[in-house]
MINU-546212 format. One line per field, with one value per residue (C-alpha): chain; residue in three letters; z, y, x. Coordinates in Angstrom, 3 decimals, decimal comma. Layout:
<atoms>
chain = (A; ...) .
resn = (ALA; ...) .
w = (Z; ...) .
v = (Y; ...) .
u = (X; ...) .
</atoms>
This chain:
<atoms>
chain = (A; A; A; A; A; A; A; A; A; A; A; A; A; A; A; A; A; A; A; A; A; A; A; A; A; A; A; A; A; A; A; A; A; A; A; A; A; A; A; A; A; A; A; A; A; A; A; A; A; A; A; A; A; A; A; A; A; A; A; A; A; A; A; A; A; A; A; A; A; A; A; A; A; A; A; A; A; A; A; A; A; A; A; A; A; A; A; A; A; A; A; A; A; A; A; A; A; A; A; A; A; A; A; A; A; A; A; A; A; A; A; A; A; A; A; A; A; A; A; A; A; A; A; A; A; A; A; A; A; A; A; A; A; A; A; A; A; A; A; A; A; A; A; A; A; A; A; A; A; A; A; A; A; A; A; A; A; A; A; A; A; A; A; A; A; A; A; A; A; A; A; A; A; A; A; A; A; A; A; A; A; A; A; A; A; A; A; A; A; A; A; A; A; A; A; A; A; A; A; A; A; A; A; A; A; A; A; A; A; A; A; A; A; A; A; A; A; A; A; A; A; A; A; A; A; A; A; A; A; A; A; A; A; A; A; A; A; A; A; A; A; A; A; A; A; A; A; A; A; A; A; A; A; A; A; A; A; A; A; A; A; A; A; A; A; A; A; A; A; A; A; A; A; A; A; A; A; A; A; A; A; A; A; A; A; A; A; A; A; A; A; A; A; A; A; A; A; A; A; A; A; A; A; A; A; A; A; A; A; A; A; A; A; A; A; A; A; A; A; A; A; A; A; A; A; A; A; A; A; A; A; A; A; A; A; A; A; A; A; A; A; A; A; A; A; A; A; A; A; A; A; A; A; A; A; A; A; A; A; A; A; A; A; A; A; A; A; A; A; A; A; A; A; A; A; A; A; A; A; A; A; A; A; A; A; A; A; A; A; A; A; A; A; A; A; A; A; A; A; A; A; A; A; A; A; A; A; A; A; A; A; A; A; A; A; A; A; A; A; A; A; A; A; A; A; A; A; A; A; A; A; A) .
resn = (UNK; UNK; UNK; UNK; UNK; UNK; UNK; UNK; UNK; UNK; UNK; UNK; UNK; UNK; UNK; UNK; UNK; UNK; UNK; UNK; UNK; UNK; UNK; UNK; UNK; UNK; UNK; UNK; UNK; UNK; UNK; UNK; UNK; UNK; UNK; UNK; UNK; UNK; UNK; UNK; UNK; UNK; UNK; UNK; UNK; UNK; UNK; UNK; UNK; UNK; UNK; UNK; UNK; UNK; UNK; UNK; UNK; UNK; UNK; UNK; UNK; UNK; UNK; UNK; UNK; UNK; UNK; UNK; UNK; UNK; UNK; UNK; UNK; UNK; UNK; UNK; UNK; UNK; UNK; UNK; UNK; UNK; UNK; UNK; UNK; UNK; UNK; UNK; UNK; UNK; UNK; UNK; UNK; UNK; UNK; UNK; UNK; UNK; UNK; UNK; UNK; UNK; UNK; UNK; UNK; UNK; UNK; UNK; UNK; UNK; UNK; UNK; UNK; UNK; UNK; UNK; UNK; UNK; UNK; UNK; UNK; UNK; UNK; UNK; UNK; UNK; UNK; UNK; UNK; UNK; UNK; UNK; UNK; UNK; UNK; UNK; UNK; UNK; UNK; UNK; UNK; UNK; UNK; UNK; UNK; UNK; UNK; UNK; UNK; UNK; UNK; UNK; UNK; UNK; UNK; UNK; UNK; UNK; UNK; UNK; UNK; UNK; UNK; UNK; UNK; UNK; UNK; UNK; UNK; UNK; UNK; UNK; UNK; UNK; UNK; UNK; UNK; UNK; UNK; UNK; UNK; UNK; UNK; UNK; UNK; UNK; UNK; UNK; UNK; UNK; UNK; UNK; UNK; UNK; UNK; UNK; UNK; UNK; UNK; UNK; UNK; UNK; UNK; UNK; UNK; UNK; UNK; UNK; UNK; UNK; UNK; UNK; UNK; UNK; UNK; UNK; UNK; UNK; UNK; UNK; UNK; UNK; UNK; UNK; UNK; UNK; UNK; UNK; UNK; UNK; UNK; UNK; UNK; UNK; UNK; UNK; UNK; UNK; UNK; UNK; UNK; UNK; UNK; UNK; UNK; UNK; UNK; UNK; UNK; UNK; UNK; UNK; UNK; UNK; UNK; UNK; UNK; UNK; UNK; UNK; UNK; UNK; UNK; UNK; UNK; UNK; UNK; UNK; UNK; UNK; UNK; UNK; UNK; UNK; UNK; UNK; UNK; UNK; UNK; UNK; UNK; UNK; UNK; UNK; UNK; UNK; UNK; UNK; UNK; UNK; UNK; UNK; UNK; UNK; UNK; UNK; UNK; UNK; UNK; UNK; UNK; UNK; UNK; UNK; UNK; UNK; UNK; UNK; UNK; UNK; UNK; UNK; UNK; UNK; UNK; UNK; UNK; UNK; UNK; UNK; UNK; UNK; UNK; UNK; UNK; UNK; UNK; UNK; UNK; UNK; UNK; UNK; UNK; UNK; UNK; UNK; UNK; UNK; UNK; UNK; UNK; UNK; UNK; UNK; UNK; UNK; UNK; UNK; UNK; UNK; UNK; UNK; UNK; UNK; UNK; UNK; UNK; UNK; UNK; UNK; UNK; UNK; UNK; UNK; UNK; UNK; UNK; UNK; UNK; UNK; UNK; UNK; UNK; UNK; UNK; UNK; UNK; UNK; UNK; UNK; UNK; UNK; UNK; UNK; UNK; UNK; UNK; UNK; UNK; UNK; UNK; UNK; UNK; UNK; UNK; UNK; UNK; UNK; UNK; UNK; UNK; UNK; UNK; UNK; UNK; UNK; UNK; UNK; UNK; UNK; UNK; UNK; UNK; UNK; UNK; UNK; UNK; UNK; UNK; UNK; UNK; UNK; UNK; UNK; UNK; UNK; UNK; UNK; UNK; UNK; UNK; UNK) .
w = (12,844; 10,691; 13,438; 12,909; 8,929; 8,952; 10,997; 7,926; 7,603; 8,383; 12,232; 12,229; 9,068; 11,162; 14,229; 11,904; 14,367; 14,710; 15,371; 14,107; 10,384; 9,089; 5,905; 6,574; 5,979; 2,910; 1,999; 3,005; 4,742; 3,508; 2,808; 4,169; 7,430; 9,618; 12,252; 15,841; 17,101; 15,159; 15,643; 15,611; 17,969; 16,930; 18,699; 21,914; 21,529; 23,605; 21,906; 19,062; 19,878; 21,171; 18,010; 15,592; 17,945; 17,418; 13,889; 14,098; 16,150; 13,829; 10,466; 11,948; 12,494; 8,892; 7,228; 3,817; 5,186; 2,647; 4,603; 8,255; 5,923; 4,427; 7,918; 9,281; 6,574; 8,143; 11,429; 10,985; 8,872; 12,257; 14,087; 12,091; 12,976; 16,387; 17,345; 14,092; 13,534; 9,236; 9,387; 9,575; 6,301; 4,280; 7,037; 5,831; 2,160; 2,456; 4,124; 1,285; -1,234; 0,744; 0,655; -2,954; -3,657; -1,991; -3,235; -6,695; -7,619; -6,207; -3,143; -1,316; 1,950; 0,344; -2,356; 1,251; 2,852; -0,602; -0,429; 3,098; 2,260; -0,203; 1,859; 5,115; 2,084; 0,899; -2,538; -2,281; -6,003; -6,060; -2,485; -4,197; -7,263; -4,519; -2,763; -5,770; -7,150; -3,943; -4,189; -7,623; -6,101; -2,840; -2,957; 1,001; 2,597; 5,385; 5,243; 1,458; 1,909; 4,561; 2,904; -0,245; 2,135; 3,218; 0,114; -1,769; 1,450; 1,356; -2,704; -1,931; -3,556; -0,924; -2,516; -3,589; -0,205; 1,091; -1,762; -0,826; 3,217; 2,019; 0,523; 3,218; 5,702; 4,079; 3,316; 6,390; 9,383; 12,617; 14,058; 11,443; 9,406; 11,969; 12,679; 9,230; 8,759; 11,844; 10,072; 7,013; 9,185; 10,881; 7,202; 6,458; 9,549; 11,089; 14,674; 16,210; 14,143; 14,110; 17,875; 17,571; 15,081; 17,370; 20,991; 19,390; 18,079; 21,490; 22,982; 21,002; 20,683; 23,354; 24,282; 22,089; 20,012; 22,539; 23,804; 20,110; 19,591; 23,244; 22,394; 18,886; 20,809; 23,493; 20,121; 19,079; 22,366; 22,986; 19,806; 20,490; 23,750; 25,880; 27,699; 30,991; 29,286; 26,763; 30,383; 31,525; 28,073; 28,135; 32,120; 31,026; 27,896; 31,169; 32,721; 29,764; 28,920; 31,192; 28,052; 25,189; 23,603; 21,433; 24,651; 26,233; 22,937; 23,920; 27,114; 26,165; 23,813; 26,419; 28,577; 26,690; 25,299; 29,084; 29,554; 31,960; 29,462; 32,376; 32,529; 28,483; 28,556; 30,700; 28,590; 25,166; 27,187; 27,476; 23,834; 22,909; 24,852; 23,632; 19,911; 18,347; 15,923; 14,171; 14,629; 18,277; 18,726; 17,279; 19,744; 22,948; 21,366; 21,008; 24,319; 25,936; 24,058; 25,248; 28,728; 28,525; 29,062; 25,718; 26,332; 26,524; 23,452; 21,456; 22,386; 20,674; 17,883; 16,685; 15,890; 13,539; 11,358; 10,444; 10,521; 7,962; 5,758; 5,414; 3,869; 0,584; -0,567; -1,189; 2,368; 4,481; 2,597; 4,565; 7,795; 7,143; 11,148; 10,217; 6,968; 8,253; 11,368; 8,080; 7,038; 10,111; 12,005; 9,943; 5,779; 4,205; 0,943; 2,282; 3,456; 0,499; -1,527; 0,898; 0,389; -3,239; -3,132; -0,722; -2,843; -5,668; -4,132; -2,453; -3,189; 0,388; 2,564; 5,038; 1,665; 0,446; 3,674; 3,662; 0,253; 0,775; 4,092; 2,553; -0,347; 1,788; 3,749; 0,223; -0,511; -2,871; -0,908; -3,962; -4,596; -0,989; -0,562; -3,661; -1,658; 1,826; -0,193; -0,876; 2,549; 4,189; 1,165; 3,432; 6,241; 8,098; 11,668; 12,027; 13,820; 12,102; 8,410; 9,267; 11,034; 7,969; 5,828; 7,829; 8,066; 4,330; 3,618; 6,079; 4,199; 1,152; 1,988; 2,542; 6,001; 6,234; 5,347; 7,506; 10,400; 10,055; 9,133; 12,255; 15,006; 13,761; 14,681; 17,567; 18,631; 17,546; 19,546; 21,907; 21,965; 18,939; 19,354; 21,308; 19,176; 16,103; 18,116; 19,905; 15,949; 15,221; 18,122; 17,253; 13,789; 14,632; 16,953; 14,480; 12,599; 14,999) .
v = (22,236; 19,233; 19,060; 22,783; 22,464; 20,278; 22,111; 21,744; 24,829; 21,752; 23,004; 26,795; 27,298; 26,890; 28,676; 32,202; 34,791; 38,395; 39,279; 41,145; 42,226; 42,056; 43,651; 46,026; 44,845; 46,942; 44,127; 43,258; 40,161; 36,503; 35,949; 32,680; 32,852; 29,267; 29,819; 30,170; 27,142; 24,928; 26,200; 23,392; 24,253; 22,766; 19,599; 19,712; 16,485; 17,035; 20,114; 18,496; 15,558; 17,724; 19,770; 16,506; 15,511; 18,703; 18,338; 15,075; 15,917; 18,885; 16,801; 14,226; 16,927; 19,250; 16,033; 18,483; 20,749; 21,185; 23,434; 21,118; 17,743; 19,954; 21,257; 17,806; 16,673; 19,298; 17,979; 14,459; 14,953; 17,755; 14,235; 11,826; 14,342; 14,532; 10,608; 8,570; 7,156; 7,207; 5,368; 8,482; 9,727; 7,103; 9,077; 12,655; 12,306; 10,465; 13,629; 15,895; 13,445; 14,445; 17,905; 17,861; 15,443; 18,286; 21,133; 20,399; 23,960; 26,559; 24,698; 26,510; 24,606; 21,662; 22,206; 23,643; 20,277; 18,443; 20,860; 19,887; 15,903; 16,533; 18,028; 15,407; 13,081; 15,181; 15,731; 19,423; 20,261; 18,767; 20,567; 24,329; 23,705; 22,706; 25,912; 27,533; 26,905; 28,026; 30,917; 31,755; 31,624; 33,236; 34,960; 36,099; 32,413; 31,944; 28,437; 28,504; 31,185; 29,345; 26,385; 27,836; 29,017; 25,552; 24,163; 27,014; 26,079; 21,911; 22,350; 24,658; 27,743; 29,930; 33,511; 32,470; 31,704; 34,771; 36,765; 34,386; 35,495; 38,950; 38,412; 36,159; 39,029; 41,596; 39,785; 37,586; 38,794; 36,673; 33,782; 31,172; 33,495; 35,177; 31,422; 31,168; 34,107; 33,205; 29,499; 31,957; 34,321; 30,659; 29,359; 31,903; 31,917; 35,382; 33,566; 37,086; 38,568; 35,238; 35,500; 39,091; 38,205; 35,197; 37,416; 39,841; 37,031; 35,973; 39,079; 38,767; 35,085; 33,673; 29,858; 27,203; 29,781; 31,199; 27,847; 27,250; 29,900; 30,139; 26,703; 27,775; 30,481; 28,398; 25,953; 29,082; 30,445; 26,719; 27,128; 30,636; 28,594; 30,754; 27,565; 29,516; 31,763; 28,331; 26,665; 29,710; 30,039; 26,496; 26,888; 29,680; 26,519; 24,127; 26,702; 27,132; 23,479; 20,756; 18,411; 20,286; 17,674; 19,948; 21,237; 17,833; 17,149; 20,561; 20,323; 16,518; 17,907; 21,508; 18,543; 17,032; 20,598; 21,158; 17,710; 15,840; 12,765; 10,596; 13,243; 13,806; 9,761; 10,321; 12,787; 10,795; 7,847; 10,075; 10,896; 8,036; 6,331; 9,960; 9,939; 6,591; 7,947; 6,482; 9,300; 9,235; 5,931; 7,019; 9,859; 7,897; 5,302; 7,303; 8,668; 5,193; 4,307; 7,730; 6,581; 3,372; 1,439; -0,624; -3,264; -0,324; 0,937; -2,030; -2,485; 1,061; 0,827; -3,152; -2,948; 0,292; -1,745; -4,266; -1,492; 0,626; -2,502; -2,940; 0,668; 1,198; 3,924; 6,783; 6,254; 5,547; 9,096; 10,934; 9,903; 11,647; 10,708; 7,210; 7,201; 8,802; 6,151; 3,539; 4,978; 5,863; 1,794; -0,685; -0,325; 2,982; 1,776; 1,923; 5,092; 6,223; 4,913; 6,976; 9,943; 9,877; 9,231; 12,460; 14,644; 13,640; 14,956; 18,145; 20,002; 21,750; 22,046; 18,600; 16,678; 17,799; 16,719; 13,530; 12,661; 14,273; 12,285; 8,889; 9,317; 9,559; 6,432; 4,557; 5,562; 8,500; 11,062; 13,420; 13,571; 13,353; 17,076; 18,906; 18,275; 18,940; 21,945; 22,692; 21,816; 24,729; 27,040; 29,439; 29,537; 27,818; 27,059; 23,696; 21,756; 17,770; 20,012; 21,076; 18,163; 16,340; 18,447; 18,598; 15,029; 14,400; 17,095; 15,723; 12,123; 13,913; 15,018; 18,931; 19,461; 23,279; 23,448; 20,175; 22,103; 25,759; 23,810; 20,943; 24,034; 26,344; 22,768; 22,216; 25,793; 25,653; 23,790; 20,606; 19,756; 17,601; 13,593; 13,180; 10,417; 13,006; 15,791; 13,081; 11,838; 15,518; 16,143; 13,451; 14,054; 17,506; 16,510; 14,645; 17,536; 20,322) .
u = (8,345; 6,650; 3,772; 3,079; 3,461; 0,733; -1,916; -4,072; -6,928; -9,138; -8,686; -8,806; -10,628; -13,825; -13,156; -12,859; -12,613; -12,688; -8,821; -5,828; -5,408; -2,282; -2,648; -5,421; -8,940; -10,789; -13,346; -16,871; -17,170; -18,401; -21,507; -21,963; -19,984; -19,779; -22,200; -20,249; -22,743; -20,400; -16,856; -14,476; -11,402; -8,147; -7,308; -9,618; -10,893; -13,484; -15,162; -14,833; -16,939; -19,726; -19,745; -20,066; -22,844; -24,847; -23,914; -25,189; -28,632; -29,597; -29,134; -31,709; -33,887; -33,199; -31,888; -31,351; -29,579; -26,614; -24,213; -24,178; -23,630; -20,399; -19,372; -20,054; -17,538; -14,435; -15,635; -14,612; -11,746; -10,553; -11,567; -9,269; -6,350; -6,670; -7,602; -6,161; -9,391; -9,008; -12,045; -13,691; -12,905; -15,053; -18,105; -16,409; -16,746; -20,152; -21,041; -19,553; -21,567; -24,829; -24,406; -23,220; -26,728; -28,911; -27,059; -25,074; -24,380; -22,581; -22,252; -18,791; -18,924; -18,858; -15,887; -14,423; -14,822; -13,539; -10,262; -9,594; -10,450; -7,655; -5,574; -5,433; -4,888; -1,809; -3,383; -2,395; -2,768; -5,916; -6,601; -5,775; -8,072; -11,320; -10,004; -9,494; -13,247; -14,797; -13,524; -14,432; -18,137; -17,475; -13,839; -14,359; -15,416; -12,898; -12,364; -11,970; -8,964; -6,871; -6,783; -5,658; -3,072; -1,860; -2,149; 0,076; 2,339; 2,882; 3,579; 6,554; 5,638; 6,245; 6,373; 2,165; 2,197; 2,955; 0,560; -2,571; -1,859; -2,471; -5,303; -6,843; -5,867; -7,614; -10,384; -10,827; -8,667; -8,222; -6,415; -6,444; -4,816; -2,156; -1,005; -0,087; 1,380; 3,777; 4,513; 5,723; 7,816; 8,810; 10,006; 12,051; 13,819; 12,517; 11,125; 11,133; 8,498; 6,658; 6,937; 5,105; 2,494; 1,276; 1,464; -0,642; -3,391; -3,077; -4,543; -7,561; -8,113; -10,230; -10,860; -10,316; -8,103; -5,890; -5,316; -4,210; -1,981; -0,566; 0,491; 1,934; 3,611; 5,110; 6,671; 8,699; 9,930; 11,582; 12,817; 14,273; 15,682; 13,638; 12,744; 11,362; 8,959; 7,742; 6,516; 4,834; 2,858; 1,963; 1,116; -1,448; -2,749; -3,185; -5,444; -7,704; -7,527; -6,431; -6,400; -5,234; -3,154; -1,406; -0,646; 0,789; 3,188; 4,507; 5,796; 7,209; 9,177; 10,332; 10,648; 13,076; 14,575; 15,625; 16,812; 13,964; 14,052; 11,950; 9,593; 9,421; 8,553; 6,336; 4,151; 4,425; 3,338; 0,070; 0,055; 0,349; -2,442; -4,848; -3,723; -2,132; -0,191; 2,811; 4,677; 4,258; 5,571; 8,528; 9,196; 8,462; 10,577; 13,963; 12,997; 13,205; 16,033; 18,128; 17,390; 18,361; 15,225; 15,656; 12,635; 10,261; 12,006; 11,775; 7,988; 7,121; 9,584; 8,900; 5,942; 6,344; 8,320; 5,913; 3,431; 5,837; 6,346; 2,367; 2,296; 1,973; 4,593; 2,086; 0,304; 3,670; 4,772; 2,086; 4,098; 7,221; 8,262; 7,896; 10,046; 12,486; 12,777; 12,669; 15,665; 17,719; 16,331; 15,058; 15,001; 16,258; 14,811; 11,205; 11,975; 13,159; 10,239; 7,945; 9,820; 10,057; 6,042; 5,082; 8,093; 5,630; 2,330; 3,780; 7,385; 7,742; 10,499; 9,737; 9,268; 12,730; 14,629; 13,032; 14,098; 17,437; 17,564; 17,038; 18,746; 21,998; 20,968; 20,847; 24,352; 22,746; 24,445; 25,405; 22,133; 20,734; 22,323; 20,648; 17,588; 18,778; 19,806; 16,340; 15,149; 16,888; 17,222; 14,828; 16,909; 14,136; 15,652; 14,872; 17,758; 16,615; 17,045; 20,456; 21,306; 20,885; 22,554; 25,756; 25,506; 25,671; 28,078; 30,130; 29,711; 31,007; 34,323; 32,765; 34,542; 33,925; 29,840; 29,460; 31,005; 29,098; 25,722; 26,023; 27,334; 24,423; 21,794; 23,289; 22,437; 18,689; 15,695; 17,238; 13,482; 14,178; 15,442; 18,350; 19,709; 19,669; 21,682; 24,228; 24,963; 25,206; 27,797; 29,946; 30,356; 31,523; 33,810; 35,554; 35,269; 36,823) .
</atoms>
C-alpha cells in the first residue's frame, strides 16, 4: 500500500496517454501537451536513461529551450525514485532554475517540475500551490492535474481528492489518471472496483504503461488473495519488460504472500542490488530473519541503524519503512521523532499509522490509537494499519476491537512482513 501511495505524478504525469475517461471528457485538450519523444515510463530504468540522454543531447543543441530544461527537471527527479541517487535533485532544480531564467513568466512546465520537486521532498502543501499556479495558466496541462491529485492525496484530504480526479478525468483522460482513481477506490476499501478501473486502463495502455498498471493490477489481486491470477498478470509484466523493477518487488512480496520465503529473498536480494533503498533493506532483512539466516539478517539491518541515527528527523520521516523498523528494532524515539516530522508535512493515512505506531512503542499508547484511528478511518484494507491498531487496542485492555481488528489483518494480503503477522497471530491467540 505505502509503495503505491507514493507513486508521485512525477512518473505518469509524463507518459499522458489517450485512455479511458472516467467522468466523461467535455473539455478541449492542453495546449502544451509533453511531446511523446520524451515520455518518461514509470520505473523502467532503462527508458528512463535514454530519455534524459535525448533530453540531454537536444538542450546542447537548443540550449534555450525552456520546456526540455523543465521536463529534464521531472526526468531526474523520476530518476532519483527509481535508483536513490538524491544527488540528482541539486541537477533537477538547477534545471527548473534554467528554464525559469529563459522563461520567467507563465512558464507551466516548469511550476510542473517545481510541484513534483516538492513533492519527492514531501512538501505537499507547497507541492499543491506549484500545481495549483500552473493551472491557473493552463487549467488542462496533464502533468499539472495529477499532481494536484497526489498532493490533495499525501495531506489527507481525501473528499478534494476525489473532486480534483473528476476534474483531471474530464479534462485529461488516460492512465495516470485511472491509476489514481484505483489508489482512491483502494483507500476506501472498495478493491473490486479498483480492480475494474485498472483492467480496463489495461486494455488501452500499451508499453511502458501497461507494464505499469498490469503491475498495479497484479498488487491488488494479491491483496484480494487471488494469488494465481497476481502471477499470471505479473507473467504478462515479464513479457513486456524483463526488468521492470516495480515488477520484481511484486512477485517478492506474492512470493512471500504464498509462502516461498527463500524465493522472496531471493528477489529483494535483486532489488536491492537495482535500487538501494532503505526501505528495501528492511524487507530483505525480516525476510532473512523469518528464515532463520540471522548473519545475513544482521548485515542488511545493522547498518540501517547507524544510517537511521545520521537522519535528521524531517529526512528519516520521508522513509516511513525505516521509522517504523526504528521503532519496532533499534530506538522507538527516533522513530517517533520521524513520524511526528512527516505527520507535520502531510496528514494522510501512512503518516497517521506511523505516528500512531510509535507512539505505542514510547509507552503513548492512548494516544498511539487516536491515530491508528485515523489510519484506518477509510476502511483502507491494509493488513500493517490494522495490525497496529489491534496491537495497541489490545495493549489497552480493549479485548473485543483488538480481536475483530487483528482477525480482519490476518485475513488481508500475507504479502506483508512475516514478523508483523506472527506478532499479530499471537496476540490473538491470547485473545481467543
Amino acid at each position: 500500500m505505502r509503495k503505491y501511495a507514493l507513486v508521485l505524478a512525477v512518473s505518469v504525469a509524463l507518459a499522458v496517454s489517450g485512455g479511458i475517461g472516467l467522468s466523461g471528457r467535455s473539455d478541449p485538450p492542453s495546449a502544451e501537451p509533453i511531446a511523446a519523444d520524451l515520455r518518461i515510463t514509470p520505473g523502467d530504468g532503462r527508458n528512463l536513461t535514454a530519455v534524459i540522454d535525448r533530453l540531454e543531447e537536444t538542450l546542447r543543441r537548443v540550449p534555450d529551450d525552456h520546456l526540455t530544461w523543465a521536463t529534464l527537471a521531472l526526468a531526474y527527479v523520476e530518476q532519483v525514485r527509481v535508483n536513490g541517487d538524491v544527488a540528482l535533485y541539486d541537477e533537477a532544480e538547477e534545471a527548473v532554475d534554467r528554464s525559469l531564467e529563459i522563461q520567467p513568466d507563465d512558464n507551466v512546465a516548469a511550476l510542473t517540475a517545481t510541484s513534483a520537486l516538492h513533492g519527492v521532498k514531501h512538501e505537499f502543501r507547497d507541492a499543491l500551490a506549484s500545481a495549483d499556479a500552473a493551472l491557473e495558466i493552463d487549467p488542462f496541462h496533464p502533468a499539472a492535474l495529477v499532481l494536484r491529485v497526489d498532493a490533495l492525496t499525501e495531506l489527507g484530504r481525501y473528499a478534494d481528492q476525489l473532486a480534483a480526479l473528476r476534474t483531471a478525468d474530464r479534462r485529461q483522460p488516460g492512465v495516470p489518471v485511472a491509476v489514481r482513481f484505483a489508489y482512491a477506490y483502494e483507500l476506501r476499501g472498495d478493491l473490486p472496483r479498483a480492480t475494474a478501473i485498472l483492467r480496463r486502463s489495461a486494455t488501452s495502455a500499451t508499453g511502458g504503461d501497461r507494464a505499469h498498471v498490469l503491475t498495479l493490477l497484479a498488487d491488488l489481486e494479491r491483496r484480494r488473495g487471488r494469488t494465481t491470477e497476481a502471477g499470471r498478470l505479473l507473467g504478462v509484466v515479464r513479457r513486456i519488460d524483463p526488468g521492470y523493477l516495480p515488477a520484481l518487488i511484486s512477485r517478492a512480496r506474492l512470493a512471500t504472500a504464498t509462502g516461498r520465503l527463500g524465493r522472496a529473498a531471493r528477489l529483494w536480494d535483486r532489488v536491492v542490488a537495482r535500487a538501494d533503498h532503505p526501505e528495501h533493506h528492511v524487507e530483505l532483512g525480516e525476510i532473512y530473519a523469518a528464515t532463520g539466516r540471522h548473519r545475513l539478517a544482521h548485515q542488511q539491518l545493522d547498518p540501517l541503524e547507524e544510517y537511521a541515527t545520521e537522519q535528521d528527523s524531517v529526512s528519516l520521516g520521508r522513509e516511513l519503512d525505516v521509522a517504523l523498523f526504528m521503532a519496532d528494532h533499534a530506538d522507538p524515539e527516533i522513530g517517533l521523532a520521524a513520524a511526528r516530522a512527516e505527520w507535520d508535512s502531510r496528514k494522510g493515512i501512512p503518516a497517521a499509522d506511523a505516528l500512531g505506531w510509535t507512539l505505542h512503542r514510547t509507552g503513548q499508547s492512548r494516544a498511539g490509537l487516536r491515530f491508528a484511528r485515523i489510519a484506518t478511518r477509510l476502511g483502507t484494507p491494509d493488513a500493517g494499519f490494522w495490525i497496529h491498531r489491534g496491537l495497541i487496542e489490545a495493549s489497552l485492555g480493549l479485548a473485543g476491537p483488538a480481536r475483530r481488528h487483528l482477525a480482519y489483518a490476518l485475513r488481508l494480503d500475507p504479502g506483508i512482513s512475516p514478523a508483523q503477522r506472527q506478532r499479530a497471530a499471537r496476540v490473538l491467540d491470547r485473545l481467543t
